[in-house]
N, C-alpha and C positions, 0 to 999 in steps of 0.2 A: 367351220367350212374348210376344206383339205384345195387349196389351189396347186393346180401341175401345170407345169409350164411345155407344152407342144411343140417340142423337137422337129420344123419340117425337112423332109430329104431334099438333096442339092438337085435341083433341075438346069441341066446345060440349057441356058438358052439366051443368054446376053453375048452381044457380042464381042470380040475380043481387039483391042486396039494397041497393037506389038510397038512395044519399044528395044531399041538396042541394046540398055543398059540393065540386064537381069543378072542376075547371079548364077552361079554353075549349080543346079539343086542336086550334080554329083557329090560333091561334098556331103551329104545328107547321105546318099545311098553307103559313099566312100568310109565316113564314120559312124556307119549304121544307127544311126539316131531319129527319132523324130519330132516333130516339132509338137508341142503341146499348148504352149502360150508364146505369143506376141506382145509387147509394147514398145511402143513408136514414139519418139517426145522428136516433136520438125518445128523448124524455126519460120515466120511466116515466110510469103515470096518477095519479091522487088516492092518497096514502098516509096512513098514520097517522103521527104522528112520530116522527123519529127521536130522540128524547129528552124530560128532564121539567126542569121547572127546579126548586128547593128547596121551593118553597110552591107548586107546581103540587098544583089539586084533582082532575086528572086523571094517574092513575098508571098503568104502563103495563098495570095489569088491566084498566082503566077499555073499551082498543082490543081489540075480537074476535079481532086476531091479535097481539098487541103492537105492541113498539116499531115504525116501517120498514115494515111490510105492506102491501102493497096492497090499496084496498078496493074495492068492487063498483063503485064510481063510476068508478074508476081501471079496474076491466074493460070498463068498459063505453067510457070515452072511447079506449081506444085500441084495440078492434075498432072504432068509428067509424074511427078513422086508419087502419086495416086496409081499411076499407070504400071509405075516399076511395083510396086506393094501385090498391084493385083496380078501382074505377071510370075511374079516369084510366090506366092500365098496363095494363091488362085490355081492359076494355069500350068505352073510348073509342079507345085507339093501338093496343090487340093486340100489345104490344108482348113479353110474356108469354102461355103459357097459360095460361086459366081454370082447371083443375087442378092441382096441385103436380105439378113436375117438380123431381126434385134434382138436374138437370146445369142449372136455369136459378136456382135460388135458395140463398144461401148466409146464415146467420145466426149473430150473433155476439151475446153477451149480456153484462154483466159476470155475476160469478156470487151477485150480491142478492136474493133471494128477489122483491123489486118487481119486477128487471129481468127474470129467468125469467117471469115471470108475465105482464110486461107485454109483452113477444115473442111467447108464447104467444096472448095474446089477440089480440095484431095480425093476425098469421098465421091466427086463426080468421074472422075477418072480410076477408081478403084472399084465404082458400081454402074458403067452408062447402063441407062435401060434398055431392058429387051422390047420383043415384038409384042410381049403380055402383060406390061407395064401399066401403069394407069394413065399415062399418055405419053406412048414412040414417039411422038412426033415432036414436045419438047426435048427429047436428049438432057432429060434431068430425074434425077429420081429424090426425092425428096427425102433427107435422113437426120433424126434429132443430133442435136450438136449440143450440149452440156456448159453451164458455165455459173459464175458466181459473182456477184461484184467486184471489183477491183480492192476495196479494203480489207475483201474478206480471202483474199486469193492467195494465200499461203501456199498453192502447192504449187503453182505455176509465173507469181511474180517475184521479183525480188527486192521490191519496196513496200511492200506490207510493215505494218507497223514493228520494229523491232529493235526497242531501245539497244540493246546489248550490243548485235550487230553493227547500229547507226553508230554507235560509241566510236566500236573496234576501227570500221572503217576511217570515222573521221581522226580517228587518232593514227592513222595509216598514214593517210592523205599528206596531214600536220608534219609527221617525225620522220617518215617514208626516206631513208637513206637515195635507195633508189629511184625516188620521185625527182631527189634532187639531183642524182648526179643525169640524169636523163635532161631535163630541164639545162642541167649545163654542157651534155651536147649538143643540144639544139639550140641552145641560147638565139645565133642569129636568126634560127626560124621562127621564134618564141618573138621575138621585137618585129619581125618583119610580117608574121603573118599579123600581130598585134595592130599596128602600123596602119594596116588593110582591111582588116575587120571591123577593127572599132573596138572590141572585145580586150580585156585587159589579160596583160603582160603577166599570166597565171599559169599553173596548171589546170584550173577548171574553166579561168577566161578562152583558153585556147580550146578545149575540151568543148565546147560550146561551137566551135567552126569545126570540129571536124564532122559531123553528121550530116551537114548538109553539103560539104566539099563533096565528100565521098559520097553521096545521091546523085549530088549533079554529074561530079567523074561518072557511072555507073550508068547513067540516062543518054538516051537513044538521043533525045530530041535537046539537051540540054546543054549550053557549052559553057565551058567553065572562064570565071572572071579574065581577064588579061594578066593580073597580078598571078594568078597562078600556072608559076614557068612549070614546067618536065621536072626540075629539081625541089620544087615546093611541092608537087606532086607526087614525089617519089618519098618522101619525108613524109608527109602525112597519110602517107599508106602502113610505113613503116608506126609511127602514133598511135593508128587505131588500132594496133596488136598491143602495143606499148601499154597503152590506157585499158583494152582491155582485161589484161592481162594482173589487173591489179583493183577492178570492179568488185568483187570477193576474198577478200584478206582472209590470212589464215584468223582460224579463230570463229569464221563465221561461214564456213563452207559447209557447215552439217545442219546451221540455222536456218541458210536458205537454200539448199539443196536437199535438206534431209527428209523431208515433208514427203518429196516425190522420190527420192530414194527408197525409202520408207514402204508406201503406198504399193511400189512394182515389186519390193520384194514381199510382200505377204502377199499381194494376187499370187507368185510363183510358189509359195512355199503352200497356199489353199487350192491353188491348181493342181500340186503335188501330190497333197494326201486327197483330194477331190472335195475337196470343201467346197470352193468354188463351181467346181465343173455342175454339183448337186444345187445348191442355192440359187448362185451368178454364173450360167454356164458364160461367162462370155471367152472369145479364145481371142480377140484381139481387140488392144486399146489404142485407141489414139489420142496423144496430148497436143493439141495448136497451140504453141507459143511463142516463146522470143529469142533470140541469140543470148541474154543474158538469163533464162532458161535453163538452155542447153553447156554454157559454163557453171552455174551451179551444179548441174545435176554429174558435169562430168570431175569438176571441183569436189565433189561429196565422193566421188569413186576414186579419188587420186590421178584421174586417166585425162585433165586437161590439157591442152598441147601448147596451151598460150598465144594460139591464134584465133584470131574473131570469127566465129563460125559463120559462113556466108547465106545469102539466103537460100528457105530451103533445108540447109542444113537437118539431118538427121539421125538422133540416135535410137537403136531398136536392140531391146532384150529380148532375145530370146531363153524361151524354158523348153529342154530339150530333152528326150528318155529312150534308154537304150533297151535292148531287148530283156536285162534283167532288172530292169524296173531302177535303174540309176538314173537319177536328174541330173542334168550341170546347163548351165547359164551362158549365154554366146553372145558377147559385145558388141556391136557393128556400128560404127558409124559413116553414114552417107555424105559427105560434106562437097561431092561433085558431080552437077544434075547429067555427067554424060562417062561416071564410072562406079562400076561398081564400092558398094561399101568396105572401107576399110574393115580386120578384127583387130581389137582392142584386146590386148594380154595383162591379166592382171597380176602384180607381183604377190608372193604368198598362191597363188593356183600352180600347182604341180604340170597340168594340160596347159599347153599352149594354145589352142584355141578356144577351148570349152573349160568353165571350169566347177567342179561339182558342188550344186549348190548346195550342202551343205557349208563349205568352206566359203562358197560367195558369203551367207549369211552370217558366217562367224566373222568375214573382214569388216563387217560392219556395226553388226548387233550392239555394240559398247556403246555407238558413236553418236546415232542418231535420237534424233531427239526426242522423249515420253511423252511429256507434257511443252509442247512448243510454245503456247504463250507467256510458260512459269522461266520458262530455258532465258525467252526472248525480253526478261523485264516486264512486260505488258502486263501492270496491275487492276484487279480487282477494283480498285479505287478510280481507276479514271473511264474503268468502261459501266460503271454507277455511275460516276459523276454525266457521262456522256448519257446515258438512260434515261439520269433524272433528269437532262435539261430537254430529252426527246420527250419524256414526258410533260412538262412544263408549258411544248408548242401544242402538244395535241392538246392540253385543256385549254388550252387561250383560244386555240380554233374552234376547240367545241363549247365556248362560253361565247361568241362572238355571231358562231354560227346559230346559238341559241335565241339571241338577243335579235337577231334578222329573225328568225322564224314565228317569231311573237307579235314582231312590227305587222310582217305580211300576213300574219293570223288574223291581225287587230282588224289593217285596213278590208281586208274579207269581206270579216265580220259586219263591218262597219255598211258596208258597199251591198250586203242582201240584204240587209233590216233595211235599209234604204229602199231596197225596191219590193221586199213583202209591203213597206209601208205603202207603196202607191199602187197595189193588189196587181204588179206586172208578171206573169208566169213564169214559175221556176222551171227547169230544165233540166233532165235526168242527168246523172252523172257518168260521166265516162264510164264504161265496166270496167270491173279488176283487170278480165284479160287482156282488156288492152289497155290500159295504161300500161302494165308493165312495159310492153311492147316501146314505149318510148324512150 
């Protein structure tokens, strides 16, 4: 059987909801290029936090949804990234239909309740429904969102299993010259916040207060302890670049970044020759993920800045083709929900803004990873060992489950001979159809 996949034409008829912050699509006209492929990796919106520290007076009843939740603020900032995507891709290039099409959009999520969430919202601002929608009147158009377990989320998280990396880093953490001379400027704020936290006089004890400092700083409704002055505050603003800036050690930036480094550049290079466009026509991806995400993925490219990517936060490859059939690759990162995206210049590209993807894929080709779980340590032996003890529950269940179904066979049994014996009337049995049904 020959399956074709039905290409529909773009019908104007969703409405348009203008943002300020679009991009000049002059630039396009200016270096005669067009756009061929899109991917987008965005860090989710405003969350609640992911944790309390010891003497936090905020516990996780304290947050509407608890711990990690995404909040309204966070729905709200990344339908605007929703809204800037479909003004620049939509309404300025037409690069895209203004209605969803599923042979032109493909989405990937981790699977965090923020990151579902914050996919969702993007997509509603990148697609409100029109007047021929399956129902105008909710202002939702329903669109699948992709995702995998959390163990299994190599492309998108970066604590997946990976002895090598877990090594690298913790032997970072340990020897980290820089950990320590940091730690000895901050020395007083390291005793003091210590002191006030509860939390031990570490680099990971303190590590532990800064997530939720900086939620409460960043929250409308939420004031922050007494103990933290303008000058503690100023300090652990400065920390949370600090700390993250040292989340991914050299050594392990192609481990956990290269998966998704990897992944955008063969869509671009099967876009290229039309691999893609024939198979997987899709022309744009989106990834919902994390701020430690979006430092991998730019850790894997060399182009980190060593600031904590805010929420929101977004990086977008573009695959770009000029009139004589020349590809090259255009960096962007979004990192402010009310300016335009920065471009990102790669060392080794000739073009300052664009650079030809050939040579994109030769900066890389060496680096990333073949085989990722042989790269990552992760043996043959422990994921048998972990099979055979998955297997080991399913028989105990299904010898347990066996042994009830024999019981209630029995009493049945026992319970109609008992009343054939006193000649009381049997009674037809449910039909198949409807049993099922229950």
């Amino acid at each position: 059987m020959i399956l074709s996949i039905v290409i529909l034409p773009c019908i104007s008829n969703v409405r348009s909801d203008a943002v300020s912050d679009v991009d000049d699509a002059d630039w396009y006209t200016t270096e005669n290029v067009a756009v061929r492929l899109v991917q987008a990796l965005f860090r989710h919106g405003d969350r609640s936090p992911t944790r309390s520290y010891v003497n936090d007076i905020y516990k996780e009843s304290y947050w509407p949804q608890g711990f990690g939740q995404l909040s309204t603020t966070g729905m709200q900032q990344e339908m605007k990234l929703g809204q800037y995507i479909r003004n620049v891709y939509i309404n300025q290039l037409q690069f895209i239909c203004d209605a969803y099409r599923r042979t032109e959009l493909f989405v990937r999520s981790s699977s965090l309740d923020r990151a579902l969430m914050s996919a969702s919202s993007v997509l509603a601002g990148i697609y409100p429904p029109s007047t021929t929608d399956w129902n105008s009147t909710m202002g939702w158009q329903p669109i699948p969102v992709h995702t995998v377990p959390q163990p299994e989320d190599y492309l998108l998280l970066g604590n997946t299993p990976c002895p090598v990396a877990e090594d690298i880093t913790t032997h970072t953490l340990e020897t980290s010259p820089k950990i320590q001379q940091i730690m000895a400027n901050y020395k007083d704020f390291y005793e003091y916040v210590s002191n006030n936290s509860g939390e031990p006089n570490s680099w990971t004890g303190i590590g532990q207060v800064l997530d939720p400092l900086f939620v409460q700083y960043v929250s409308k409704n939420t004031k922050l302890p007494d103990w933290v002055t303008d000058d503690i505050l100023k300090q652990l603003l400065e920390l949370h670049d600090l700390y993250t800036e040292l989340w991914f050690p050299d050594g392990t930036e192609f481990l956990r970044g290269g998966p998704l480094l990897k992944e955008m550049i063969e869509h671009m290079v099967n876009k290229s020759t039309d691999v893609l466009s024939q198979s997987v026509p899709q022309k744009l991806f989106l990834y919902s993920a994390h701020d430690s995400t979006i430092v991998m993925l730019l850790r894997a490219m060399g182009l980190f800045n060593n600031r904590k990517p805010p929420y929101t936060a977004c990086v977008i490859l573009e695959l770009l083709e000029n009139p004589d059939h020349e590809f090259f690759v255009r960096v962007l990162y979004k990192n402010d929900t009310l300016r335009p995206p920065t471009i990102l210049t790669l060392e080794g590209c000739n073009h300052k803004e664009k650079c030809p993807l050939e040579t994109f894929v030769n900066l890389y080709k060496y680096s990333l990873p073949i085989n990722l779980k042989q790269e990552c340590g992760v043996t043959d032996s422990n994921a048998s060992s972990s099979e055979f003890s998955k297997g080991s529950e399913i028989l105990d269940v299904a010898l347990i489950c066996g042994i009830l179904f024999a019981l209630v066979f029995l009493v049945v049994y026992m319970y109609r001979t008992r009343d054939k014996s006193r000649d009381s009337q049997e009674y037809m049995p449910v039909p198949t159809e409807l049993s099922d049904l229950t």
